[in-house]
N, C-alpha and C positions, 0 to 999 in steps of 0.2 A: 504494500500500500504506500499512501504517499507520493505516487509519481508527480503529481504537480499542486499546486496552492490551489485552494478551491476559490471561487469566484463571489464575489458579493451580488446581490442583485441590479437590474439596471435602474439608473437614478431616472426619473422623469425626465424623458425627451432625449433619453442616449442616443447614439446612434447604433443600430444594431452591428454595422461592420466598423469597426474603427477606423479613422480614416489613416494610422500607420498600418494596418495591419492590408487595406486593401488594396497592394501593391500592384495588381495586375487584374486584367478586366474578366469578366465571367469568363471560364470554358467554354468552348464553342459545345452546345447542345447540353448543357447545364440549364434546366429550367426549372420552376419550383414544382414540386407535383400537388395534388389534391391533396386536404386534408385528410379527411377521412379517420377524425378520433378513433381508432380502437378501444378504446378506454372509454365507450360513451356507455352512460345507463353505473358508470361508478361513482361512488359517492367520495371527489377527491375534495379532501377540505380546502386545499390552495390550487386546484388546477386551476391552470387558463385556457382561454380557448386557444383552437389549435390551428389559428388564420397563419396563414403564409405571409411569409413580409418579404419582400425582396429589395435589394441594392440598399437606397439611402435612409430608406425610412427607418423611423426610432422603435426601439425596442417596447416589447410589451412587458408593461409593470408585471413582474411575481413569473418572470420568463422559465425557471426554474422548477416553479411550483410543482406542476404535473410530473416532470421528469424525475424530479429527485424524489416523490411520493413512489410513483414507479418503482423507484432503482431500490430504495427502501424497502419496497414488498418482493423485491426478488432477494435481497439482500435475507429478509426474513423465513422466506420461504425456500429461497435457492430455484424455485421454476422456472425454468428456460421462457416459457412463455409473458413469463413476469418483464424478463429483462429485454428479450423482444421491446414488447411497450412501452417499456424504459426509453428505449433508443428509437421508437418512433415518435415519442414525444419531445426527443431531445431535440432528434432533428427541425421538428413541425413549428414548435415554441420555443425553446431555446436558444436554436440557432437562427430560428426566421426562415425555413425551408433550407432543399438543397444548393442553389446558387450562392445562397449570402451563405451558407456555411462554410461553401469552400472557399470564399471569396476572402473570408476570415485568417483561412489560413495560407494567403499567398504568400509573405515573408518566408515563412517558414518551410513552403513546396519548393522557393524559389532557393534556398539555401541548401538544400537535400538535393535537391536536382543536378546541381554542380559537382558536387561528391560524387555523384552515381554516374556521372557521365563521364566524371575523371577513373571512377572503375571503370567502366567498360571500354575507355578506350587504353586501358592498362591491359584489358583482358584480351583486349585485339590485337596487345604491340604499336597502337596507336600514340606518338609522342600526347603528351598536356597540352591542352589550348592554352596560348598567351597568356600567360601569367599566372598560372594555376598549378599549383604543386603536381608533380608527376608521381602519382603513384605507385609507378616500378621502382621508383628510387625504396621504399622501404622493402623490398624483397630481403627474407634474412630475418626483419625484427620478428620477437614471438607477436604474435595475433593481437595481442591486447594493449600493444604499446603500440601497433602500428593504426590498429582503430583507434586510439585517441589521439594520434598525431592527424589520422585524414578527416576527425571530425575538428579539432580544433584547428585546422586550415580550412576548410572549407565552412564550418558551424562556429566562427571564433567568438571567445565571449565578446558580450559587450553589444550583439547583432541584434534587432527585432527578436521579440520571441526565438529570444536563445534557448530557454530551457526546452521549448518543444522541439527545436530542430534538433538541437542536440540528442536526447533521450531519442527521440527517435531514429537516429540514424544510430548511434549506439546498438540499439535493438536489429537494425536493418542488418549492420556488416558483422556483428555477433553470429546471426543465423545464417548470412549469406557465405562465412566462413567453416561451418560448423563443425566447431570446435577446435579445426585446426589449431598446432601447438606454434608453428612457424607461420607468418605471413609470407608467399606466394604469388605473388599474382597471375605467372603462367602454368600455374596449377589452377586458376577459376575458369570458368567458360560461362558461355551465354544463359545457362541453367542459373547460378551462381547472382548475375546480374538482375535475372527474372524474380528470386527470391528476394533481393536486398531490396529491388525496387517495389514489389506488393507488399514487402513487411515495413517499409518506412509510409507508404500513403497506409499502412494497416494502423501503424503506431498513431499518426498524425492525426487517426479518427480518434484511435482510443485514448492516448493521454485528454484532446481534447475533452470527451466525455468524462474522465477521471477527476479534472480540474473544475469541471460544470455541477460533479454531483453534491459536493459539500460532505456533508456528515453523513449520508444516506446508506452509504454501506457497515455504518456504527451499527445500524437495526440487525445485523448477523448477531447467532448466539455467541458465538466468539470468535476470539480473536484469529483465530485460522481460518473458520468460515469466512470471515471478510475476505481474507486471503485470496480463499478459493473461489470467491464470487466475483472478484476481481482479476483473477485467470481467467473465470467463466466468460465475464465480458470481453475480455482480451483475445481469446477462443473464438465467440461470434462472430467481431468483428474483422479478425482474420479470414471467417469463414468465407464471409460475405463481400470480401476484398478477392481473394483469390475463385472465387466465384464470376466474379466482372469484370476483375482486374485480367486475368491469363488471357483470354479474347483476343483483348485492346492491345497485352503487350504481344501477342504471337503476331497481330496484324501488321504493330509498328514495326518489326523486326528489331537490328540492331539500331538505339539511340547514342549517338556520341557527342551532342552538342546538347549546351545549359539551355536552350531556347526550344530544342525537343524532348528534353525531357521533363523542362518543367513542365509543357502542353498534354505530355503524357499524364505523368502523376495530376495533375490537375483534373482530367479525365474520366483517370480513374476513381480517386477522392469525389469526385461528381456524385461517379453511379455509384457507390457506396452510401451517400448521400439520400440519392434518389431509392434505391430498393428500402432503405431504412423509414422513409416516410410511406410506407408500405404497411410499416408495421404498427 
């Protein structure tokens, strides 16, 4: 637990996307979908309704409410179907639909995007674009000294939404490595780049969720249930990532530039998005 600070609610007349946060304009075919409460005929004490907001418009007071009452009765129960509703009210209410969701977290696609493009053109033999550390150069280091070298180049403190690019891309090249003791790079292949790159837009849904829910997973009976309710969520939202994510990356083929693959992850983060208002 813990992955990130939880969020306060929004003041009267926020903006739902923050205007440093919305670095970069909708993904192409990023559209808000229907509501469609799941959760209607429940008697939530703070939900809100579950209208769609898109681009500028301000947040709705008590944005939270729904979602973290949700994440709360999965937390309680542990029912898959619980935390489903969770994250379709996260999406619906909290984040203002899928567009301004992803739109949220542009900074943060745009800083991971660069990373993933300097693997894969390490994994191609492909020199570093202009001015961007070259990732063959850590060939040799062990695994875990060479991910915090390409995350702190590419994720360096101090950036927009450093803790989510960070953690997440931490999590990306942790698994896209797995487990190796020595970092490699002409030991990864385009397998390798397809994992780092579904499990970093995977992270970027879930810490965001994680930082939205507040206290909400405190309702587990204990302290390892939280635990394991928070894999749980961790688990779906992988699920449903590499679900609409594999597609979009089998179609892109190889990405070696920061300007196609931020377009890609942005894409994918979309429908992740969009299948989540779903639920």
């Amino acid at each position: 637990m813990g992955t990130s600070q939880s969020k306060r609610d929004a003041r009267p007349g926020a903006a739902l996307v923050p205007p440093w946060a919305n670095g970069d304009p909708p993904p192409p075919d990023a559209v808000d979908e229907p509501t469609g409460d799941d959760g209607a005929g429940e008697n939530l004490a703070d939900a809100v309704p579950a209208t769609p907001i898109s681009g500028p418009d301000v947040a709705l007071p008590r944005r939270y409410g729904a979602f973290r009452t949700a994440l709360g009765r999965f937390a309680s129960s542990g029912h898959r179907r619980e935390a489903r509703r969770a994250l379709g009210h996260w999406v619906r209410t909290s984040r203002g639909g899928s567009a301004s969701g992803t739109r949220s977290l542009a900074r943060a696609t745009a800083a991971g995007a660069s990373a993933l493009a300097g693997l894969a053109r390490a994994v191609s033999g492909e020199p570093a674009s202009d001015g961007a550390m070259d990732v063959r150069t850590l060939a040799g280091l062990p695994s875990d000294v060479a991910i915090q070298r390409i995350v702190d180049a590419f994720c360096p403190p101090g950036i927009l939404d450093e803790e989510l690019a960070r953690l997440a891309m931490d999590e990306a090249l942790a698994r896209a490595l797995a487990g190796a003791d020595t970092f490699d790079p002409a030991a990864l292949d385009a397998n390798a780049v397809r994992i780092a790159t579904l499990t970093f837009a995977a992270e970027l849904v879930f810490v965001s969720v994680m930082g939205d829910g507040g206290r909400a997973l405190a309702a587990a009976p204990t302290i390892t249930a939280a635990a394991q309710r928070e894999n749980d969520v961790r688990t779906l939202v992988r699920e449903v990532t590499d679900i609409v994510g594999t597609p979009m990356l089998a179609a892109a083929g190889a990405v070696m530039t920061n300007a196609g693959m931020n377009a890609l992850i942005a894409r994918v983060v979309a429908a992740v998005h969009e299948e989540m208002t779903t639920w």
